[in-house]
C-alpha positions in Angstrom: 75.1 76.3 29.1 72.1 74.2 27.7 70.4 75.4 24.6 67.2 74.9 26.7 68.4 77.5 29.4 70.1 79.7 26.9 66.5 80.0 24.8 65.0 81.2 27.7 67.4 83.8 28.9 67.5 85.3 25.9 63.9 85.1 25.1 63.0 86.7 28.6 65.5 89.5 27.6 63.9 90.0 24.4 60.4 90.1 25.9 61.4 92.4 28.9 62.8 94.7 26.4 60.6 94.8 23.3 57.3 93.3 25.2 56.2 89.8 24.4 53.9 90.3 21.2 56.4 92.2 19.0 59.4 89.3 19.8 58.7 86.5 17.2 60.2 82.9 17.9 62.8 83.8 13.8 63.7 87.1 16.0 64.6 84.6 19.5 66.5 82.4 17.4 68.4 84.9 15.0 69.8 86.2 18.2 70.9 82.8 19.5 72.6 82.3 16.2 70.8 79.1 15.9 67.6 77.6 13.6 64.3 77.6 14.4 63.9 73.9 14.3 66.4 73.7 16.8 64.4 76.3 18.5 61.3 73.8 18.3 62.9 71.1 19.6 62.8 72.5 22.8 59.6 74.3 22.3 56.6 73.6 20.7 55.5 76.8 20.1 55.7 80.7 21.5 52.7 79.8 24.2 55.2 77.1 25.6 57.8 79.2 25.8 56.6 81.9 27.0 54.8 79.9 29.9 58.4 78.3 30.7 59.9 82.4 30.8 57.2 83.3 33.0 57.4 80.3 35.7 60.9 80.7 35.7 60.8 84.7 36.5 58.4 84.1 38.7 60.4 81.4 40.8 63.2 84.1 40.9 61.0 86.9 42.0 59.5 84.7 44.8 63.0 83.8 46.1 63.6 87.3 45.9 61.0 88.6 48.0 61.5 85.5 51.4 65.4 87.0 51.0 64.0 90.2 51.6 61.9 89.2 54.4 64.6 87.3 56.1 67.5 89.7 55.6 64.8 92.9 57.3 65.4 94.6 60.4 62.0 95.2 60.7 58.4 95.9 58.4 59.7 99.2 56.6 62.7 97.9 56.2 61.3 94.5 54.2 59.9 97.1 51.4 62.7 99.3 51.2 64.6 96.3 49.9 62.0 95.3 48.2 61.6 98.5 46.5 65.1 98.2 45.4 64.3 95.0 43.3 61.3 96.2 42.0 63.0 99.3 40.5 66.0 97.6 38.9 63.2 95.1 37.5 60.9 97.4 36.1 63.6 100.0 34.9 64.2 97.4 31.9 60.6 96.0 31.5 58.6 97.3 28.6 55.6 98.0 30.3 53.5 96.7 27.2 54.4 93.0 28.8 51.9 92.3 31.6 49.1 93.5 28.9 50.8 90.9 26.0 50.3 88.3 29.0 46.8 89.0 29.1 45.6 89.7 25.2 47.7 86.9 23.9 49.2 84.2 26.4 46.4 83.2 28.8 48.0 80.4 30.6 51.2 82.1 31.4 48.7 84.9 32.7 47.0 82.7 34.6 50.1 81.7 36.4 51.0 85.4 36.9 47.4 86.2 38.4 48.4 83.3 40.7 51.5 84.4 41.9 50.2 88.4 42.3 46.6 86.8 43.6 48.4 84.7 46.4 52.1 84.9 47.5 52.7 88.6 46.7 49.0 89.0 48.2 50.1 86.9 51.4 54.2 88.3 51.3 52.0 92.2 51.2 49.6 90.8 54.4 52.0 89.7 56.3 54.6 92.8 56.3 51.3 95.2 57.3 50.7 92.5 60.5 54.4 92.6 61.2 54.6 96.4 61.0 51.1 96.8 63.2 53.0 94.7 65.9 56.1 96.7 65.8 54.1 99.8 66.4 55.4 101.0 62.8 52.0 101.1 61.3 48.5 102.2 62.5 47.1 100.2 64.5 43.5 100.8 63.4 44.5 99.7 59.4 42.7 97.3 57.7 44.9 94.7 56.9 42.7 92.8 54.5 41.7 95.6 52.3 44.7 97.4 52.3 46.3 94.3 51.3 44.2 94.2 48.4 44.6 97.5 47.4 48.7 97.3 47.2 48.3 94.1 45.0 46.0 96.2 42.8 48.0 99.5 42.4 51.2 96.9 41.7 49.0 97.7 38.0 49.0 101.0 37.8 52.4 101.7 36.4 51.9 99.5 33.3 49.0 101.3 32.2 50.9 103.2 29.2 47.5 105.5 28.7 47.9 107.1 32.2 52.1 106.6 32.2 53.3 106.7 28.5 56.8 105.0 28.6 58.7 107.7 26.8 57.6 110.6 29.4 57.8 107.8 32.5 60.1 105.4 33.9 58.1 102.2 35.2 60.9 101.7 37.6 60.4 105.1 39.3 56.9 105.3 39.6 56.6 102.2 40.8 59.2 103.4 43.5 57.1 106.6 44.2 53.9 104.6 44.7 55.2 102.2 47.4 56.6 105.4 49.0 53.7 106.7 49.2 51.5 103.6 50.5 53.9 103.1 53.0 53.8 106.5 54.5 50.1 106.1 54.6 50.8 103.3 56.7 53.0 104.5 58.9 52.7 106.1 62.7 55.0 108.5 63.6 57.5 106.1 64.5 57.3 104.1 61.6 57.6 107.9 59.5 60.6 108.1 61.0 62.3 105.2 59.8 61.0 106.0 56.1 62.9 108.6 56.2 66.1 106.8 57.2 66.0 104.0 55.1 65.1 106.5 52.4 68.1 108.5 53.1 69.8 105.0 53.0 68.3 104.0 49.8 69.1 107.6 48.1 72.8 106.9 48.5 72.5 104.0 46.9 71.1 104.9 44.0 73.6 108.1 43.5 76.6 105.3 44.4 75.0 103.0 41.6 75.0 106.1 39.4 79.1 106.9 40.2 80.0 103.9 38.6 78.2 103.7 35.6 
């Protein structure tokens, strides 16, 4: 493996774990086992590298999310497996991360705002329409605003004041929340099918669990 892509695997661990502001650029490389200059070769300084972290999650995420859209049986399905990656993600994210983005790395949260703002925005639009169509949502919603709203609540878990990360997992509240929205969604049809891939998705999880 390049030293380039090795610095930024383990730097994105260290920041998912420990958040971004307490993960100094001595602490990266002392767990590489190699020098900060060599560190700075590739890397001018923390801003660049955690830019290069963030554009590189993000390009994972988004590849992510069209899988999910073209492996879907239909609109309820899409956010089941959706929610899936969203809980393994944000079970080992320190929820202090998106709020180091903001105070201290503007650029990379620039590009993050971008990415929520305009593909998740458009990837969120686009499963409501398809659902509408499939009669599995209302017909009456209001795509643009509730649209808006998911992309906003997306937040919610991170806020450590409201959800303190020792007495809640991100992962699972995250989970709850787009359980929740999508029942709202849903006619009695589409309530059904929650149910089913919720079933589906319970087994899962307790399978997971059997072989840790």
């Amino acid at each position: 493996m390049e030293p380039k892509e090795r610095i930024l695997i383990k730097a994105e661990e260290l920041f998912m774990k420990f958040g971004i502001r307490s993960v100094s650029m001595d602490d990266i490389a002392n767990n590489l086992g190699m020098s900060k200059k060599t560190l700075y070769q590739y890397f001018a300084d923390k801003d660049e590298l955690v830019e290069a972290v963030v554009d590189g999650h993000i390009t994972i995420v988004q590849g992510d999310c069209i899988n999910c859209k073209i492996q879907a049986k239909d609109a309820i399905h899409e956010i089941f497996l959706t929610m899936e990656h969203i809980m393994q993600e944000f079970s080992n994210m320190n929820p202090m991360l998106v709020y180091d983005l903001e105070k201290f790395h503007f650029k990379a949260y620039q590009r993050f705002r971008e990415y929520k703002d305009k593909f998740l925005l458009q990837i969120i639009r686009n499963n409501i329409e398809w659902g509408i169509k499939d009669e599995l949502y209302r017909p009456d919603l209001n795509v643009d605003v509730l649209s808006k709203y998911r992309i906003e609540s997306i937040m919610i878990p991170f806020n450590v004041s409201v959800f303190p990360p020792g007495k809640y997992n991100l992962g699972i509240t995250a989970g709850i929340m787009i359980e929740n929205f999508t029942y709202g969604l849903a006619t009695i049809k589409g309530h059904k099918l929650i149910q089913k891939y919720n079933e589906q998705h319970k087994k899962h999880l307790s399978y997971e669990d059997s072989k840790k």
